[in-house]
C-alpha positions as CSV (number, residue, x, y, z in Angstrom):
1,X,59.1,200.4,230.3
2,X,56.0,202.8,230.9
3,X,55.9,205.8,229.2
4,X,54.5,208.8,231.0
5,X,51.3,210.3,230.4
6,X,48.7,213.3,230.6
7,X,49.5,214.2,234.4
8,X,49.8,210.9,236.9
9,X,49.1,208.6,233.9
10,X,51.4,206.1,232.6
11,X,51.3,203.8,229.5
12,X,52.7,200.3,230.1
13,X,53.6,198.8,226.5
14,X,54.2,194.9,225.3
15,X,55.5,193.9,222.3
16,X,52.7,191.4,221.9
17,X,49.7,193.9,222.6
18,X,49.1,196.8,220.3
19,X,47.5,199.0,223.1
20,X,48.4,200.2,225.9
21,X,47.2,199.8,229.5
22,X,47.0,202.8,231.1
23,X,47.5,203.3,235.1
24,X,46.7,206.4,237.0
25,X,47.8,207.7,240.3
26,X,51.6,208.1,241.4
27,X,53.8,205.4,242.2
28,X,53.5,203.4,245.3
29,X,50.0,204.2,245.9
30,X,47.0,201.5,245.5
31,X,45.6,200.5,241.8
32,X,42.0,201.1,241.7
33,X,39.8,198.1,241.2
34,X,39.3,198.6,237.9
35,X,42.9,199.2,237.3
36,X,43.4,196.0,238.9
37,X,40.9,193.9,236.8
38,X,42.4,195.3,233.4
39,X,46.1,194.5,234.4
40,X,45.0,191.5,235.0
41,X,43.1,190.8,231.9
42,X,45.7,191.8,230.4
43,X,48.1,189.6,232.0
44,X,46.1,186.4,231.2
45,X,45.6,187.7,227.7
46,X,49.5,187.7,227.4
47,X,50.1,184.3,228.7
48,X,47.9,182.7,226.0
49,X,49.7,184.8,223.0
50,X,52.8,183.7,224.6
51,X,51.4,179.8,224.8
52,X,50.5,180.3,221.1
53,X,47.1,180.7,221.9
54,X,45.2,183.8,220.0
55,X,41.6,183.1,220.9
């Protein structure tokens, strides 16, 4: 569940990751590129601590 932030920034938690990843802008609008390249860092980062994989 994101938790809301400084103005139109949210904080999406895991249980597996310690920080955050933090999204601006309102809902329904566009990710930046950036946005989109750490979301899905993050997301690939997730599957391996899920697969057991911490490297």
């Amino acid at each position: 569940m994101p938790k809301r932030g400084k103005g139109s920034h949210y904080y999406w938690v895991h249980p597996l990751r310690k920080n955050p990843v933090v999204l601006s802008g309102k809902d329904s609008k566009d990710a930046k590129p950036y946005q989109e390249k750490d979301v899905i860092a993050v997301l690939k980062q997730l599957k391996k601590l899920e697969q057991g994989d911490e490297s």
